[in-house]
C-alpha positions in Angstrom: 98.0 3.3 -43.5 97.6 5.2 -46.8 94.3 3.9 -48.9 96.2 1.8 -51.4 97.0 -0.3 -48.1 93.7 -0.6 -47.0 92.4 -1.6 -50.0 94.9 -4.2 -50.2 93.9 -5.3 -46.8 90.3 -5.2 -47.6 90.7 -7.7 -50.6 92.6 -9.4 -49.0 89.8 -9.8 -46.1 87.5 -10.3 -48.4 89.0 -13.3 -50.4 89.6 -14.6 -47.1 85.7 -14.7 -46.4 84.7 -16.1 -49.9 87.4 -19.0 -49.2 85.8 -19.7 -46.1 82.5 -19.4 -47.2 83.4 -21.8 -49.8 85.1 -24.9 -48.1 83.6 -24.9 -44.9 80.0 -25.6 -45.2 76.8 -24.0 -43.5 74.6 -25.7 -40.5 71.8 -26.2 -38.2 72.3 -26.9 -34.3 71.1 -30.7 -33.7 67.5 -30.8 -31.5 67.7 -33.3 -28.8 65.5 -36.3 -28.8 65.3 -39.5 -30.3 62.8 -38.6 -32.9 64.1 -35.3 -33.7 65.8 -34.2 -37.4 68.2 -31.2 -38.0 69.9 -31.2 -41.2 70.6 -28.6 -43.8 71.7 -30.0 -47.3 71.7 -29.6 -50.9 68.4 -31.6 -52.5 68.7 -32.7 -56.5 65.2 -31.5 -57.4 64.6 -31.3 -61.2 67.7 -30.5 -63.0 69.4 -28.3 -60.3 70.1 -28.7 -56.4 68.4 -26.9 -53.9 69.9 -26.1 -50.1 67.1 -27.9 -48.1 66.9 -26.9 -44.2 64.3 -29.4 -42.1 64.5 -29.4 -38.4 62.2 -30.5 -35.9 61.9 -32.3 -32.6 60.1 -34.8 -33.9 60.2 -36.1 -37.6 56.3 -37.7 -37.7 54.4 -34.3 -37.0 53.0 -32.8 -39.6 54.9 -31.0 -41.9 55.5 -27.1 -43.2 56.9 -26.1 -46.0 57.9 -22.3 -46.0 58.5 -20.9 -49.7 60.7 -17.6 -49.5 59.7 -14.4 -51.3 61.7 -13.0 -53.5 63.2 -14.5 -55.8 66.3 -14.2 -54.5 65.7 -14.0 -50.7 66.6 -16.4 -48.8 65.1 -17.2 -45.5 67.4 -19.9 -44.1 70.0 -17.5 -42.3 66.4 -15.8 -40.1 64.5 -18.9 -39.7 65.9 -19.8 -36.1 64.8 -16.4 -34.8 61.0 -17.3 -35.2 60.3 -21.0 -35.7 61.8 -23.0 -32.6 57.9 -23.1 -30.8 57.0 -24.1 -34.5 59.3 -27.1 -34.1 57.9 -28.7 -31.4 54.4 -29.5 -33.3 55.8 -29.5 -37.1 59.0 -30.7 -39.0 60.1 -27.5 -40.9 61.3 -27.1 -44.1 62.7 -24.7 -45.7 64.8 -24.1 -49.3 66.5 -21.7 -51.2 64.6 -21.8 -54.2 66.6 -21.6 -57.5 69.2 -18.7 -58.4 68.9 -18.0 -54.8 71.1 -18.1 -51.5 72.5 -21.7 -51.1 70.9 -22.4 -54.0 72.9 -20.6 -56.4 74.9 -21.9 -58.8 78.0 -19.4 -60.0 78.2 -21.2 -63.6 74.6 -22.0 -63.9 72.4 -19.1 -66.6 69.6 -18.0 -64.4 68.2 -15.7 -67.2 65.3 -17.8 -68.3 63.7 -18.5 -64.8 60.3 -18.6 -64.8 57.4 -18.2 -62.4 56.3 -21.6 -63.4 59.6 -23.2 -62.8 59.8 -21.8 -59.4 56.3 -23.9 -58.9 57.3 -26.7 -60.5 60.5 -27.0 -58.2 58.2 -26.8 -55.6 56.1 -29.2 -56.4 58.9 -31.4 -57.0 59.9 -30.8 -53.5 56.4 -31.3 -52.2 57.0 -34.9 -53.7 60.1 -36.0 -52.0 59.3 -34.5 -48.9 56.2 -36.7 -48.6 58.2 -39.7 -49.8 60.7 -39.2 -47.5 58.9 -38.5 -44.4 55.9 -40.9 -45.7 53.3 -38.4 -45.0 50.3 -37.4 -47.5 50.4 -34.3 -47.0 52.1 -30.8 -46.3 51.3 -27.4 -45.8 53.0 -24.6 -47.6 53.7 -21.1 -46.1 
């Protein structure tokens, strides 16, 4: 195979991925028991959507919220490497925050992000996690 050709193969490999990657969407293995939540899905917080990952094996403990480094570094894909002992005391959430990972938008202008945005989607998400899970409190990571 000359390089032309392999190029050619590799684009077309490539546009193969991003197809997949775009139809067929991400997700977290289910935890067994009655009381337990696994679900990974996009969350309108402010004026954008955030991917939301909360998993636990049982949805009244307390409740963790990890906030990623970065921006732009996602946790989501390594969280499952570390956190299963964590999810038998605590529902865990994590999020990509905006511009980043499952969070990102391809039309959406990123330029203007700010560190007090990033905190106020966070606080946002704060909010409806407490609402949701009637609880009065979290703890951030």
């Amino acid at each position: 195979m000359n390089r032309k050709q392999k190029l050619s193969v590799f684009c077309a490999l490539l546009f193969l991925f991003i197809l997949i990657a775009l139809f067929f969407p991400t997700w977290t293995p289910s935890i067994k028991g009655e009381n337990s939540i696994a679900i990974l899905e996009k969350v309108k917080i402010n004026d954008s959507e955030l991917e939301v990952m909360i998993r636990g094996v049982d949805k009244t403990n307390p409740i963790i919220i990890f906030v990623h480094g970065g921006p732009g570094c996602s946790e989501i894909p390594y969280v499952r490497k570390y956190q299963d002992i964590l999810e038998e005391h605590f529902t865990i959430v994590h999020y990509d925050q905006r511009g980043s990972g499952k969070s990102y938008q391809f039309f959406e202008d990123y330029s203007n992000i700010t560190t007090d945005q990033h905190v106020e989607d966070l606080l946002a998400l704060t909010n409806y996690i407490k609402d949701e899970f009637s609880q009065e409190k979290v703890l951030l990571i």
